[in-house]
C-alpha positions in Angstrom: 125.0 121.0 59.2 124.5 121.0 63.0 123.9 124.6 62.7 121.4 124.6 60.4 119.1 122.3 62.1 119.5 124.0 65.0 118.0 127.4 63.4 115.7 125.1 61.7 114.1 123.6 65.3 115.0 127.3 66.6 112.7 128.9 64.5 109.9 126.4 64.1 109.4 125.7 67.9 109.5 129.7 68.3 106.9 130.6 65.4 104.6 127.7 66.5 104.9 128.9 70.8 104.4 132.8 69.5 101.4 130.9 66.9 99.5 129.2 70.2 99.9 132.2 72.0 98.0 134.2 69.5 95.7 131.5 69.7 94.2 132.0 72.6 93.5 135.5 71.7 91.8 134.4 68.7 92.7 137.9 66.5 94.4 136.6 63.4 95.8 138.6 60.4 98.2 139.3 58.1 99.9 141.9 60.4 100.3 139.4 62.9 101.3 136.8 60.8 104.3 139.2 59.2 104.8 140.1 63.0 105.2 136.6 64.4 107.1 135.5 61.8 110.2 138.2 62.0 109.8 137.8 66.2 110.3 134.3 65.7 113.6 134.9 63.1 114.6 137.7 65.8 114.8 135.2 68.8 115.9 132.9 66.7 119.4 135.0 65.5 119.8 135.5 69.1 119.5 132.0 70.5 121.6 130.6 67.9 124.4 133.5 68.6 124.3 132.7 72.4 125.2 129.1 71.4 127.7 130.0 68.7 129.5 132.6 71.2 129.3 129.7 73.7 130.9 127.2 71.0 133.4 129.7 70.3 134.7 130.7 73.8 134.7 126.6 74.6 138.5 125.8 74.9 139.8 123.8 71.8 142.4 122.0 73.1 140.5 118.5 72.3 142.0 117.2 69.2 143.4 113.8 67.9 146.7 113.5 65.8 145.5 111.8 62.6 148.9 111.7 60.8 152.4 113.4 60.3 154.0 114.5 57.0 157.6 115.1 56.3 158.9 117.9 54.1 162.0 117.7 52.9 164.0 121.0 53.3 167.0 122.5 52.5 169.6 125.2 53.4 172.3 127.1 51.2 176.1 126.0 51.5 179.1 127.9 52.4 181.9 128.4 50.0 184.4 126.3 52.6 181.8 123.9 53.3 183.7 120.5 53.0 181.3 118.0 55.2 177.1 117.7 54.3 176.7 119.6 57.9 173.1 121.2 57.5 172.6 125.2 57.9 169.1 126.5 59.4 169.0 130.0 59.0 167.0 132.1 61.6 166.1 136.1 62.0 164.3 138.4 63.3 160.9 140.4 62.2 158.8 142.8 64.4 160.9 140.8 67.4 159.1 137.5 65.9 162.2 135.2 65.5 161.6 132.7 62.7 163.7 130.1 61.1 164.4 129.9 57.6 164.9 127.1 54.9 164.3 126.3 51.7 161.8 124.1 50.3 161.2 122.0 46.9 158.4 123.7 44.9 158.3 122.3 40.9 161.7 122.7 39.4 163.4 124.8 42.0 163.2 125.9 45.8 161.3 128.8 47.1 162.7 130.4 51.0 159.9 129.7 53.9 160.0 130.7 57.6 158.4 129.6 60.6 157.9 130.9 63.7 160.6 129.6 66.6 158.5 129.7 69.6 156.1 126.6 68.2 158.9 124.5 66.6 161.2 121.9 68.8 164.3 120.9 66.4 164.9 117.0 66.9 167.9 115.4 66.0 167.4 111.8 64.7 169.1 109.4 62.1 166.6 110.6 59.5 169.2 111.2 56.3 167.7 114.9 55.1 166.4 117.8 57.2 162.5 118.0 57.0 159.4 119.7 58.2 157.4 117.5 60.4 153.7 118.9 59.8 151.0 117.4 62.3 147.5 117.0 60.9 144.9 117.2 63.8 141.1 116.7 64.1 138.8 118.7 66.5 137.2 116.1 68.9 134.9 118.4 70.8 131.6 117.2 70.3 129.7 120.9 70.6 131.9 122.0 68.1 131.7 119.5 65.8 127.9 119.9 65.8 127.4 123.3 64.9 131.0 123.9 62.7 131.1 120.4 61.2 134.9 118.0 61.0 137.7 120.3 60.9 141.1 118.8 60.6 144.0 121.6 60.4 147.8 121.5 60.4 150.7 122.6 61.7 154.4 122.4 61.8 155.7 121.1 64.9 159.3 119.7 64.4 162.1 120.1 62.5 164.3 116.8 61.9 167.4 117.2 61.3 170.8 114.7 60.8 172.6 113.4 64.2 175.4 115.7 65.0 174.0 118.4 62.8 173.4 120.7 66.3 177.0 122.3 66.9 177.2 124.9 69.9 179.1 127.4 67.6 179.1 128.1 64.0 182.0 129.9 62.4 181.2 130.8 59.0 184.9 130.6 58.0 185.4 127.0 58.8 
């Protein structure tokens, strides 16, 4: 919304400054009617691009937390499994190491990934593993008036049982 009253003003202030200008000259027509109007438009794109790019290369790192959702997820057991211990799975793609799991979708469980380097496993009392997604909003007030409210999310934790975190796993235990 911001943005488009700021091409609004843009143009306007520009067609009526190249409109006094011509003014003074006292030679009106339609050519220079069709001319001012697509010089204002002109230094209108590029005004509003200078302050887009500016908007753009401003650091985002001004947010708030608004909330945080837990997903409940899930991991395939071992044939000797005996205890509810829980199993993340993690690989590599491309070298991008992810960790795997499973998560509920409708009647069954579909496999999901997620990058390593932006996830810190926490151990805590919770009683089943989940995804702990963080839902942000953009506080920086330039951006906000030329892009609008953006909230986005991401997943920033997995929670898992106490005691769930061994230093090795056999697979044949």
């Amino acid at each position: 919304m911001g943005t488009l009253i700021f091409i609004a003003v843009t143009f306007i202030t520009t067609y009526i400054i190249i409109s006094a200008s011509l003014f003074k000259v006292k030679k009106f027509s339609l050519g220079i009617v069709v001319t001012t109007f697509f010089t204002s438009v002109i230094i209108t794109f590029v005004i509003t691009l200078f302050f887009v790019i500016i908007a753009i290369s401003i650091p985002n790192d001004r947010h708030n937390l608004v909330e945080y959702r837990y997903t409940n997820i899930y991991s395939l057991s071992s044939h000797t499994q005996i205890s509810g211990n829980f199993i993340l799975g993690s690989g590599q793609i491309d070298s991008e190491t992810y960790y795997y799991y499973f998560k509920k979708s409708g009647d069954g469980y579909i496999l999901d990934k997620t990058p390593t380097n932006e996830i810190v496993i926490i151990e805590n009392n919770r009683q089943h593993p989940a995804l702990r997604v963080a839902k942000y909003e953009r506080t920086n007030k330039f951006m906000l008036f030329f892009f609008g409210k953006h909230q986005y999310s991401n997943i920033d934790a997995i929670i898992i049982p106490e005691g769930s975190l061994i230093q090795q796993y056999n697979p044949n235990y």
